[in-house]
C-alpha positions, -999 to +999 in steps of 0.1 A: -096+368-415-089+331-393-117+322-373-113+306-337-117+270-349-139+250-323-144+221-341-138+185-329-108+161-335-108+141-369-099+108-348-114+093-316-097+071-291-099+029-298-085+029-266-117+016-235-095+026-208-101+056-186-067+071-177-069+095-149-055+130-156-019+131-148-002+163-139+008+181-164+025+221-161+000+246-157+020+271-179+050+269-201+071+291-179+072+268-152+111+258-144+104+224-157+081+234-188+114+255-197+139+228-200+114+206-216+110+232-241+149+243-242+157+201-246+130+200-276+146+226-295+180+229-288+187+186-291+164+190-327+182+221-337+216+200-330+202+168-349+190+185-375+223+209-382+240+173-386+211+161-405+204+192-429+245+201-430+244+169-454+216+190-481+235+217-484+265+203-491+243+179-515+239+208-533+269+224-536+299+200-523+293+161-528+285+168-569+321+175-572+343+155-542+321+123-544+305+118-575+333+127-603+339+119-641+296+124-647+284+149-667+275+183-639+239+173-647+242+137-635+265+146-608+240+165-592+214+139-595+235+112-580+239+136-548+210+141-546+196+105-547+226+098-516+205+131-500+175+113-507+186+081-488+184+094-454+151+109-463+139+073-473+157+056-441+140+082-417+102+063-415+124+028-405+142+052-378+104+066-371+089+028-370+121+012-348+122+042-320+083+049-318+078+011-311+107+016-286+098+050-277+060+038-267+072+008-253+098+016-228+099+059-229+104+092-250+133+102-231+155+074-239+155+072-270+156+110-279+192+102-260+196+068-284+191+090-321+215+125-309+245+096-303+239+077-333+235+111-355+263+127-341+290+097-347+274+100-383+283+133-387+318+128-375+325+101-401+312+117-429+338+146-421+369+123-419+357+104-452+380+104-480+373+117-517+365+099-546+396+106-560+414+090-526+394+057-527+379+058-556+343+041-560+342+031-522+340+068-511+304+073-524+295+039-513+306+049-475+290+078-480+255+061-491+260+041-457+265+069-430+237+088-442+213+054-441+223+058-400+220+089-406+185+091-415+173+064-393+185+085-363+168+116-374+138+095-378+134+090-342+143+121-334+112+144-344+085+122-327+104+120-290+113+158-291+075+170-298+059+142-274+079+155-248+068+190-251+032+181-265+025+158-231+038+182-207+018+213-222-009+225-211-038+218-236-045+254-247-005+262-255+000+227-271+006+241-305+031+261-291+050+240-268+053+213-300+071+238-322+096+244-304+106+208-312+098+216-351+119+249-349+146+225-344+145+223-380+150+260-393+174+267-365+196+238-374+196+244-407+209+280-401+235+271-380+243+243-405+240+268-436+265+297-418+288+264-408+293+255-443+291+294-457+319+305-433+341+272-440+337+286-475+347+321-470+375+315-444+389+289-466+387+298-500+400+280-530+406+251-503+371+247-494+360+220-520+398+202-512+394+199-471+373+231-458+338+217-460+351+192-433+353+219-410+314+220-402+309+180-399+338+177-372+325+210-353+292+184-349+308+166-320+306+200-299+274+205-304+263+170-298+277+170-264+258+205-253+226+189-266+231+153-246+236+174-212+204+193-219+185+166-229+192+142-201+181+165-173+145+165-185+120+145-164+095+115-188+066+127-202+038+125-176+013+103-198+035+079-209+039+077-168+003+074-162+005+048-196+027+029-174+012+028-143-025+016-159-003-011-180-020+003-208+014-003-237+007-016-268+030-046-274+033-039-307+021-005-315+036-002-353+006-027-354-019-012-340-016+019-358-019+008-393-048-017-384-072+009-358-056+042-370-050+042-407-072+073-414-049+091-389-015+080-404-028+090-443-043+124-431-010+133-413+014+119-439-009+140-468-009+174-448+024+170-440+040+167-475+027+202-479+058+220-459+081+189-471+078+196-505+081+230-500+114+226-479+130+200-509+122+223-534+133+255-518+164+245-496+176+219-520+169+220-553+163+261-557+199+258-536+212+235-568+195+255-595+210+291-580+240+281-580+243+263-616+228+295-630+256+315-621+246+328-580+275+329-558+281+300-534+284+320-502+259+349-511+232+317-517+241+300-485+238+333-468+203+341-482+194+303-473+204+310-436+182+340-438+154+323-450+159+296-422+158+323-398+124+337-414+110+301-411+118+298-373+104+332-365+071+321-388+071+289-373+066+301-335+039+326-348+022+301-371+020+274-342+006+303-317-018+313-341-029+279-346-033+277-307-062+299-309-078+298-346-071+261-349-041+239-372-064+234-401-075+277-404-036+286-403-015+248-424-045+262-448-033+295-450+001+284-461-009+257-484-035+288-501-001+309-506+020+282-518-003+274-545-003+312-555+035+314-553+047+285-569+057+294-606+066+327-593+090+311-564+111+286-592+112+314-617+131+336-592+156+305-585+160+302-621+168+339-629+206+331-613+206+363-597+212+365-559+186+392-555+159+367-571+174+335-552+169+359-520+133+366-528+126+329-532+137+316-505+127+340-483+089+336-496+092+302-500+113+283-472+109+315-448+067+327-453+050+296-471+074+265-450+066+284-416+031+283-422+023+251-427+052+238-409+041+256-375+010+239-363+019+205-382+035+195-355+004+188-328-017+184-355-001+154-364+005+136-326-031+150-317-045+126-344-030+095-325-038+080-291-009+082-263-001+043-265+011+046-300+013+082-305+053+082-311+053+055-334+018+071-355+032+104-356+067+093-360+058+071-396+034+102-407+059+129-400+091+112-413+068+095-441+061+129-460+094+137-453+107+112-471+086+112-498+085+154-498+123+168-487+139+131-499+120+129-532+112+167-546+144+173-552+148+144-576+116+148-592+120+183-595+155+175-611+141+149-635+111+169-647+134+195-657+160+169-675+126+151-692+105+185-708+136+211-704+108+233-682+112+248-651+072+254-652+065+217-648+081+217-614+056+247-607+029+226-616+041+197-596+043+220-564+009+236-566-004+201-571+009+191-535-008+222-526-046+212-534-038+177-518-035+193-484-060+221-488-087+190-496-071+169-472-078+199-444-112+204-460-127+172-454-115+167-419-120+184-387-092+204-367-071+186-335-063+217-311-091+210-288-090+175-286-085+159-253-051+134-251-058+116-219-073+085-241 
């Protein structure tokens, strides 16, 4: 049974100046605390449909429209490696909009990375085929999802700040996932886009109807931009302001005062990024080559999606009360447990096993440790760099877990012809984070006015 965790915070301020307490919302169902919280999730989810849209097609589109003449085998690892790119690009997009981000505001540049992600969206659905323009098509493609991925990066850090700094501190967990629900919710959205593009068009859907989702991005890009710029600054980046207290170069700072900080969060974070790669990526790939119908897969990935949102709220809550480390622990404990089981149900090629999987996996195990990951990262870091820390941890594991795993999942299969070594690979991310938690303290009851 969880414990309430009343430990003390891992990290303690560098920072000698005493900020005053700014105001922050008494409650999160305050008219203010409300569209905070809608802006957080609804501009991720939108991001991150454009965003995760691309890894599902990955898996089941570019292999055969981009990357033609190779071998299915090689096909699939070459999408995968342009899926990988973005992953790579998104601790530059973290570095360039937290330095910007906790120089001049979170709002703005949460604003800044939906434009630039949703005109790379756009292109990617007018680009043509392979077989149009030959070698320049996967080229272009390698391109848009380098902006891709640089936008994203920015994205994660602004969205939580804004909900983390205007919570109050016992419903911090909380008001932070709604920023990392963004995630599961636009990969639903971007999962049904792509599953109904496949039903309604058919035999048509690998010639022009996986288009159809990209170019429906510009709709949703527009609701999220009105949303987002009604929201008012985040009130210690105000009161950061008014003491003068900005770091002029805080990508500095944090690597030279904070690097215990950035390696814990990066480490604890792989945990649900290698979990996602493997689960809504690779397992997607493996399903499908096995013999598991297209639309049938994408519809049990949508339904795990769901289970992860609905875990993530309930995770975060949880850790509100019992602490991050009690509840990221939980999930890491269960991943461990379920790892050779998980991959042997994606390799049985049956939609009834790929279900299971991924509901276990991306829905149960991901929402776990995904839920309080969140504030347990930006609690780690003081306010003046907190964007840029968090941003490099968070968008570091997932580039190294989501961009990576998938790859390295793909190659140990291709190098020992066993499906159990990528078992072995996950549950070995697993005891990282559960020592990583171990040998730290938890963040939920540390103060942020530092």
């Amino acid at each position: 049974m969880l414990k309430p965790d009343t430990s003390g915070a891992t990290v303690q301020s560098s920072s000698p100046r005493d900020l005053n307490e700014p105001q922050l919302q008494a409650s999160l169902t305050t008219p203010e605390m409300k569209r905070i919280l809608a802006s957080s999730f609804i501009g991720s989810a939108v991001e991150y449909y454009d965003f995760l849209l691309y890894a599902t097609a990955s898996a089941i589109v570019f292999n055969k429209v981009f990357f033609v003449n190779m071998p299915p085998a090689l096909a699939t690892f070459a999408s995968f490696a342009t899926f990988a790119v973005g992953y790579l690009a998104r601790p530059l997009g973290g570095a360039l909009f937290g330095h910007f981000g906790d120089r001049i505001g979170r709002k703005k540049m949460l604003v800044l990375s939906m434009m630039m992600v949703g005109f790379a969206t756009l292109a990617i659905g007018f680009l043509p085929t392979a077989a149009t323009i030959g070698i320049a098509a996967p080229i272009i493609l390698t391109v848009i999802r380098l902006v891709q991925g640089i936008a994203v990066g920015g994205e994660w850090g602004g969205a939580a700040l804004m909900a983390l700094e205007h919570a109050p501190k016992n419903k911090r967990g909380f008001a932070t996932s709604f920023a990392t629900a963004g995630g599961p919710a636009g990969s639903i959205l971007a999962t049904l886009a792509l599953s109904g593009a496949a039903a309604l068009t058919g035999p048509n859907f690998l010639v022009w109807g996986w288009r159809i989702p990209f170019l429906l991005s510009a709709v949703l890009v527009v609701v999220g931009l009105v949303i987002r710029v009604k929201v008012s600054e985040s009130p210690l980046f105000v009161k950061l302001e008014e003491a003068s207290a900005k770091r002029r170069l805080p990508l500095m700072e944090v690597f030279t005062r904070h690097p215990k900080a950035v390696a814990v969060a990066l480490l604890v974070a792989l945990g649900f990024a290698v979990t996602q790669g493997l689960t809504t990526v690779w397992g997607v790939s493996v399903a499908t080559e096995a013999g598991a119908p297209n639309t049938g897969v994408l519809n049990w990935k949508a339904a795990g999606a769901l289970v992860t949102l609905v875990m993530t709220f309930a995770a975060a809550r949880l850790s509100d009360r019992y602490g991050r480390r009690n509840v990221i622990a939980t999930g890491a404990i269960l991943g461990l447990v379920l790892a050779l089981p998980i991959i042997s149900w994606f390799e049985s090629g049956t939609l009834t096993g790929f279900g299971i999987a991924v509901v276990l996996g991306n829905g149960i195990v991901q929402g776990l440790l995904f839920g309080p990951v969140g504030a347990y990262i930006a609690e780690l870091f003081p306010t003046a760099v907190r964007f840029t820390g968090a941003s490099l941890a968070f968008q570091g594991a997932s580039a190294l877990g989501v961009g990576l795993s998938p790859l390295i999942a793909q190659t140990l299969v291709i190098q020992t012809g066993s499906f159990h070594a990528v078992a072995l690979f996950w549950g070995g991310i697993m005891a990282v984070v559960l020592l990583v938690l171990l040998v730290n303290k938890d963040t939920a009851k540390k103060e942020l006015i530092h």
